[in-house]
C-alpha positions in Angstrom: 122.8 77.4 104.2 119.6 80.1 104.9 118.5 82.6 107.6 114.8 83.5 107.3 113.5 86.4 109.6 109.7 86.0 110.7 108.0 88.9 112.2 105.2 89.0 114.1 103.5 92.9 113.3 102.3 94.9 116.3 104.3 93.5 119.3 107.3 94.2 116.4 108.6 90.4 117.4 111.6 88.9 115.4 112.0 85.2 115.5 114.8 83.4 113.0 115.1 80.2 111.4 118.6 79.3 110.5 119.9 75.8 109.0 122.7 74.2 106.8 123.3 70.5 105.4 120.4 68.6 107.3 119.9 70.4 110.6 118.0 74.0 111.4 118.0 76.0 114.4 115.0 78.2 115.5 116.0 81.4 117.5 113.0 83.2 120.0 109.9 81.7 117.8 106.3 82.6 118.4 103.3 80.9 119.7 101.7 80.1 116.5 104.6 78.5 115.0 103.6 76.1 112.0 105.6 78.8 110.0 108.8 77.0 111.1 107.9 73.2 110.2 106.8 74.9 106.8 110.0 76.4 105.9 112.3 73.8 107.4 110.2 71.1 105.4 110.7 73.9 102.2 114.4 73.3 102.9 114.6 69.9 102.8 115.9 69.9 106.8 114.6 68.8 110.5 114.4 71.7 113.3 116.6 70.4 116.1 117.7 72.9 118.4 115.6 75.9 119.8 116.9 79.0 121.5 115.4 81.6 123.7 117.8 84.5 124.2 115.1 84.9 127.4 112.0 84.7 129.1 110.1 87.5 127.5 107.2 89.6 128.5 105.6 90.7 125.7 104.4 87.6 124.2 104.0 83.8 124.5 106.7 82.1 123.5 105.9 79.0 121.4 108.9 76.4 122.1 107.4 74.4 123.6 104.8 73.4 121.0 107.7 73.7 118.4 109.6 71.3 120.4 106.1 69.2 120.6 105.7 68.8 117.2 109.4 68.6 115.3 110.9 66.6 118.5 113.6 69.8 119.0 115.9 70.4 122.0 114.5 74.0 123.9 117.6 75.9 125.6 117.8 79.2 127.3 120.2 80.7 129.6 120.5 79.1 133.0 120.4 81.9 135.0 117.0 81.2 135.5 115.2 77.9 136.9 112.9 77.4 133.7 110.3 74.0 134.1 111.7 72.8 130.4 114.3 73.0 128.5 118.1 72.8 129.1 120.3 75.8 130.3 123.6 76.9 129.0 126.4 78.9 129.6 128.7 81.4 128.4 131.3 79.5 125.8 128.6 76.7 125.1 128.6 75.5 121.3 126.5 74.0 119.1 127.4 72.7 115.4 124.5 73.2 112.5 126.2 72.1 109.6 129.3 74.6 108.4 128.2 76.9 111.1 129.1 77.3 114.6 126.8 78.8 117.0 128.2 80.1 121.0 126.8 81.3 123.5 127.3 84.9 125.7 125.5 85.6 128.7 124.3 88.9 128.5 122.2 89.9 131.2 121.2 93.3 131.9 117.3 92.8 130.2 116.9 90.2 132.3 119.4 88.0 134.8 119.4 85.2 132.4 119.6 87.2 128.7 121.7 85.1 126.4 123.2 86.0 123.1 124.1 83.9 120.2 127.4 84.2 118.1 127.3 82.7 114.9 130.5 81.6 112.6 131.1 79.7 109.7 134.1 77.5 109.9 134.5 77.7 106.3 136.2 81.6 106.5 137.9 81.9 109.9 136.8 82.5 113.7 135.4 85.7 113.4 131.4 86.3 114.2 129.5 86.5 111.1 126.4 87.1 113.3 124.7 87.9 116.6 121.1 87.1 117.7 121.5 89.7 120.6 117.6 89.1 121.6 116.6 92.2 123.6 120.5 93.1 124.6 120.8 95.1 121.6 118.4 97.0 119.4 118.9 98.5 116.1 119.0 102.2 117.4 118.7 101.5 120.8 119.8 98.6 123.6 116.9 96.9 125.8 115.3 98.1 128.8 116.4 97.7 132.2 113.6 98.3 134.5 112.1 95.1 135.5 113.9 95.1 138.9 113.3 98.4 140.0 114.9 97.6 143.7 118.5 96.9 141.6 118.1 99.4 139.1 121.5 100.2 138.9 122.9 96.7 139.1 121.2 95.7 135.7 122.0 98.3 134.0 125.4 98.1 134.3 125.2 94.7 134.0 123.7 95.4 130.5 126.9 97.8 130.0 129.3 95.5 130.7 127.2 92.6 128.5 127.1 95.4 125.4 130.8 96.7 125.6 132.5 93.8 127.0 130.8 91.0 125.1 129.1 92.3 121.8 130.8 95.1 120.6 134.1 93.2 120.6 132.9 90.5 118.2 133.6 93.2 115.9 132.0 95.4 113.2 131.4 92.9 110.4 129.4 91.4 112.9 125.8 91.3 111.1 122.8 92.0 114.5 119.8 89.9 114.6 117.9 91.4 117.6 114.3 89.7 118.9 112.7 93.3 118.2 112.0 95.9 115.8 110.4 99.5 116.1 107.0 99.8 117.9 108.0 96.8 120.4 107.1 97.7 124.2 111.0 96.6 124.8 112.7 99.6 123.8 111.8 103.3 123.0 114.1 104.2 120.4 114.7 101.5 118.0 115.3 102.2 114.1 112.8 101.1 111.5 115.1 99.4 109.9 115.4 95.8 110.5 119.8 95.1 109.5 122.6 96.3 110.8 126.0 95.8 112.2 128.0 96.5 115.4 130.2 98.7 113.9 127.3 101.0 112.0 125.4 100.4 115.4 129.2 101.5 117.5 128.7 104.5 115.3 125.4 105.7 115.4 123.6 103.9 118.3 122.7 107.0 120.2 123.1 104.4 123.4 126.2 103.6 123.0 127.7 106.5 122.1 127.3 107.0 126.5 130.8 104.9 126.5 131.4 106.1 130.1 129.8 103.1 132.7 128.3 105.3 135.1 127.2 108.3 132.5 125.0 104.9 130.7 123.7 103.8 133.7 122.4 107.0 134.6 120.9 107.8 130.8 119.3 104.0 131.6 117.7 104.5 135.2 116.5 107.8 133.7 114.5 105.9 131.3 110.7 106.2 131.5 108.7 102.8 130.3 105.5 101.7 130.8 104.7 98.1 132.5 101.6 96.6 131.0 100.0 94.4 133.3 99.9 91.2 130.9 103.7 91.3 131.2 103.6 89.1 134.8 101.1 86.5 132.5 103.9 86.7 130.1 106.7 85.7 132.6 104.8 83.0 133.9 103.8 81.3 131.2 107.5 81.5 129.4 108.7 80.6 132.4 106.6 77.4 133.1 105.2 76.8 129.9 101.9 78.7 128.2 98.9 75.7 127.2 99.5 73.9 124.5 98.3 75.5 121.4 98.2 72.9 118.8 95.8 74.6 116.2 94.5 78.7 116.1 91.2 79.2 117.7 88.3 79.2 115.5 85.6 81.3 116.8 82.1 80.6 116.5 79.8 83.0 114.5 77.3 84.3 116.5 73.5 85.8 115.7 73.1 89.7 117.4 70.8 88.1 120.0 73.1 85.8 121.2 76.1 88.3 121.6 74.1 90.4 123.6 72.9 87.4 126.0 77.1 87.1 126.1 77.4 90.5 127.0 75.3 90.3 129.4 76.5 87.4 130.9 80.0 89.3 131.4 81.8 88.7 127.8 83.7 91.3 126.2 83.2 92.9 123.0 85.9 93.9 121.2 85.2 96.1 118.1 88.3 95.7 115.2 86.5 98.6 113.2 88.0 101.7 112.1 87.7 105.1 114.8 85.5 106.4 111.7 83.1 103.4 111.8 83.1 103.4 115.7 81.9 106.2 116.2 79.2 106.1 113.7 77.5 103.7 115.2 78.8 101.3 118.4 77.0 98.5 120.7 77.1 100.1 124.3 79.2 99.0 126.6 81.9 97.5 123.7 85.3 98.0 123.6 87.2 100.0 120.7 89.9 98.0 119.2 91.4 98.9 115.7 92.9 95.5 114.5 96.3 97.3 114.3 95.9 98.4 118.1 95.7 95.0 119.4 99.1 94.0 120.5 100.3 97.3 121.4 96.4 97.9 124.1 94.6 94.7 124.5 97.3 93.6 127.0 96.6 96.3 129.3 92.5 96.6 128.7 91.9 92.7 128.8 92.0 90.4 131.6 92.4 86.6 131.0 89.8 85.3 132.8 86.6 86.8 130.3 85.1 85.8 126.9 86.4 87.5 123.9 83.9 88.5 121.6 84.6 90.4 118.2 83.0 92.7 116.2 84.4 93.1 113.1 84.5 95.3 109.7 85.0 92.2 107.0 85.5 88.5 107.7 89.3 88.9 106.8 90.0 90.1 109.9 88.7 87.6 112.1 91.8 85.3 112.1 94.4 88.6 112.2 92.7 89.8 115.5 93.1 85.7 116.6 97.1 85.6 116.0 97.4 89.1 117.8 95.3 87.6 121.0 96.8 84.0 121.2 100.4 85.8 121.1 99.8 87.5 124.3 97.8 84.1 126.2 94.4 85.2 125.3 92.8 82.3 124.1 89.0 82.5 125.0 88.1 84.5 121.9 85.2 82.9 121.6 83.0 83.9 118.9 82.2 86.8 116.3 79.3 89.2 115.6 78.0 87.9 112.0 77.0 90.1 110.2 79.1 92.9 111.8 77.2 95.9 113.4 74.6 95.7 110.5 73.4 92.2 111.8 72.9 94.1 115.0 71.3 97.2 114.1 68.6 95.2 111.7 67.6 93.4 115.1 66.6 96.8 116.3 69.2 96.5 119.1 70.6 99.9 120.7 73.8 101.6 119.6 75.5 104.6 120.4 77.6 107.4 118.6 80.9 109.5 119.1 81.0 113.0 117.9 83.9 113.8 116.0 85.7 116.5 116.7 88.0 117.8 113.9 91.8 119.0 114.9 91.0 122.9 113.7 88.0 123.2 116.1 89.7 122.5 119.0 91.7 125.3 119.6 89.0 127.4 118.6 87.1 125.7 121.3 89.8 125.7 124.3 90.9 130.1 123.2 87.1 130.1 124.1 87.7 128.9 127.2 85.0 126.2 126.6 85.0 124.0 129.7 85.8 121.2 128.7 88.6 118.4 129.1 91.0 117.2 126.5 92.1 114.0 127.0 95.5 113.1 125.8 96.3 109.3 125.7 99.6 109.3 124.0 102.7 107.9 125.9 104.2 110.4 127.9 107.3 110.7 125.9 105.2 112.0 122.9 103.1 114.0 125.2 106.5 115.8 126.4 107.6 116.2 122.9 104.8 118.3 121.5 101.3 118.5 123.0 98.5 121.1 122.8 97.9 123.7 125.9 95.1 122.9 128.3 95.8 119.3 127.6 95.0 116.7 130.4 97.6 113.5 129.9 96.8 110.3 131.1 98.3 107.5 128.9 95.3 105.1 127.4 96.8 102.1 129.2 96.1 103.5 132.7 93.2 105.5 131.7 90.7 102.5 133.2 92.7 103.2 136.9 92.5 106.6 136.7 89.0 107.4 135.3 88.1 108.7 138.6 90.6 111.9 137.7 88.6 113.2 135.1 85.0 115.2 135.7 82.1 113.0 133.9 79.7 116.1 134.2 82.4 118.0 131.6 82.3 117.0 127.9 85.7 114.8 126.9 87.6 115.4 123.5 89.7 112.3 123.6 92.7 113.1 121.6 96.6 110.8 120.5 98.9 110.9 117.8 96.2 110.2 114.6 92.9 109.0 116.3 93.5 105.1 116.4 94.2 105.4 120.5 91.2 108.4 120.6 88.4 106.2 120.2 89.5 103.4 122.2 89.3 106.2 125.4 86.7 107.6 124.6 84.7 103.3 124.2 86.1 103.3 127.7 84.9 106.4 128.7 81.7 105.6 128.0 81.5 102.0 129.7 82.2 103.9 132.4 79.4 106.4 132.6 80.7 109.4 130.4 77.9 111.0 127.7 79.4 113.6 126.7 82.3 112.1 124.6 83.9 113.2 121.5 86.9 111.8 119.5 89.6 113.8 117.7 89.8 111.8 114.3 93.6 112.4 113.1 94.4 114.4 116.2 98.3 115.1 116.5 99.1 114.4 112.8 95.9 116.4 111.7 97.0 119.3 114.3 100.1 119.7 112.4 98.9 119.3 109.1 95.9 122.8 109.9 98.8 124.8 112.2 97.0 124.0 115.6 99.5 126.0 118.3 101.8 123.5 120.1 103.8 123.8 123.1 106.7 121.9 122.8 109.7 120.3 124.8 
């Protein structure tokens, strides 16, 4: 009997792999998902069942090519018309070995939000586990606001599914959810990856609103951004994403011919560091730190353009690949060799960022220097603690709404510690801006020199 957890950094996805005697189970599993053949062959047992607590929107769901290649039944709740798979229902079960699995609908994320009870028929009837999938966090419960027009419905609907179903399974009750901290799917969610019900009854600041109406309210309150890859998302875990039977391997690429594929309308997305940016940058690229991917590309990409990436060291090549594929991108179709050196040896143009560091900028606004400072952050950070003079526009809308800033000013983008800075200010300057500077280590370096905050 094993339960492996695999997650999937930057979009903070859980998945689960759970078998006994002969047969194993795969709960919510990625795109890329060899990693489950592997470990089921390590175990000596055959995947037969997979489970998608729902159709997500933050990534690409990979059951399809898991049922592809292990021969494994797909089901999901059948609330919704899905083009594969089976549907179930509340009180279905399903036998793996000495373990019983049964199914709750819980909608509230979505209409058709399952949950998964596990026992083990060995020690009684009571839950051992739950794989709550975006029901219910660690620190937090899911988000409620993908059918603004019955805002109220779902989230009592995701009430009644949290303290009618899943808190009375009991507090030994061991939570699997399909997300961890930094996921787009909740706000609040604990670093921590274990819990319980009855540590999560306790201290859940969520469900501490044990009045219906009083959590509804706290829910419709709720301020979330919706990144425009989400409807891609939906589609494709609702119909099926292309089959992905290997990773993309993009091709190397001389300086010469990446610039003939910029110009010919490919993208160039540069994994470097804000620091290496800015030192030196092909015009008209896009900044990406690797680590930024899944969180931005999905709202500064579209699906339809060639992918090409610059990067620091080789290594990162297939990390940057995994992060794309996860969210549909697929035409990633080749790679600057050579990095930015190959490309400044060809005496090719680049461009620079000033850096501005956090002490000067005070200084610089109490001198009522006109200028704009640009913060990208998400607006519940912005609220928390922000610098006066500050002009807020997260980065994820910041292409829509370039038109609210004055190009003839100088910018000083500026987010929690620099990463989100310089991928502003690389779109700032596609479109048109020269006078751009970057706040390397902004918030965290603020607080570190004693810059004056207004907060709350």
């Amino acid at each position: 009997m094993f339960l492996k957890k695999i997650k999937s950094e930057g979009i903070a996805h859980l998945s689960y792999i759970l078998g006994d005697g002969r047969d194993a189970v795969v709960i919510d599993p990625r795109r890329d998902g060899e990693i489950y053949a592997k470990i089921a062959a390590q175990q000596g047992m055959r995947i037969t069942r997979i489970f998608e607590t729902h159709r997500n929107e933050d990534y690409v769901i990979g059951s399809k090519d898991l049922a592809r290649r292990t021969g494994a039944a797909v089901y999901h709740g059948k609330a919704l018309d899905f083009s594969y798979g089976e549907g179930v229902s509340e009180g279905d079960t399903f036998a793996v070995g000495d373990l019983g699995l049964k199914i709750l609908e819980t909608p509230g994320h979505t209409f058709e939000s399952i949950s998964i009870v596990v026992t083990d028929k060995n020690y009684g009837k009571d839950a051992v586990a739950v794989f709550t999938g975006d029901a219910l966090f660690i620190g937090d419960v899911g988000r409620t606001d993908f059918f603004p027009d019955q805002a109220r419905a779902v989230a009592g609907a995701l009430y009644d599914s949290i303290f009618d179903k899943l808190l009375p399974l009991g507090d030994q009750t061991i939570i699997y959810p399909a997300h961890g901290a930094g996921s787009v799917c909740g706000d609040s969610m604990a670093s921590r990856e274990f819990s319980t019900i009855g540590y999560e009854r306790m201290h859940n600041p969520a469900l501490q609103k044990t009045d219906r109406e009083a959590f509804i309210d706290f829910k419709v309150r709720e301020q979330h951004y919706m990144p425009p890859y989400f409807k891609k998302m939906e589609h494709y875990n609702q119909f099926g994403p292309p089959p992905l039977h290997t990773l993309p391997q993009p091709e190397p690429m001389s300086a010469k011919d990446v610039e003939k594929a910029q110009t010919d309308g490919a993208v160039l997305m540069d994994l470097r560091s804000p620091e290496a940016y800015a030192g030196a940058f092909i015009p008209g690229s896009l900044a990406m730190p690797l680590e930024m991917i899944p969180a931005y590309a999905g709202y500064l990409l579209d699906y339809s353009t060639d992918i090409i990436l610059i990067p620091e060291t080789q290594e990162q090549i297939p990390e940057a690949v995994a992060h794309l594929i996860r969210t549909g991108y697929d035409r990633v179709s080749g790679y600057l060799k050579g990095g930015m050196h190959s490309w400044e040896v060809e005496g090719l143009p680049y461009d620079r960022i000033g850096a501005v560091h956090a002490a000067a900028i005070g200084q610089r606004m109490q001198h009522k220097e006109d200028l704009t400072l640009l913060d990208v952050r998400k607006i519940s950070e912005y609220k928390q603690s922000r610098l006066a003079g500050a002009t807020h526009i997260f980065l994820g809308e910041l292409p829509h709404r370039i038109d609210e800033l004055d190009p003839r000013k100088p910018v000083i983008t500026f987010c929690g510690s620099g990463q989100r800075a310089i991928i502003a200010a690389s779109i700032l300057k596609q479109h048109g801006f020269t006078r751009v500077e970057d706040s390397l280590g902004s918030m965290q370096a603020c607080k570190n020199v004693g810059c004056e905050l207004q907060e709350g």
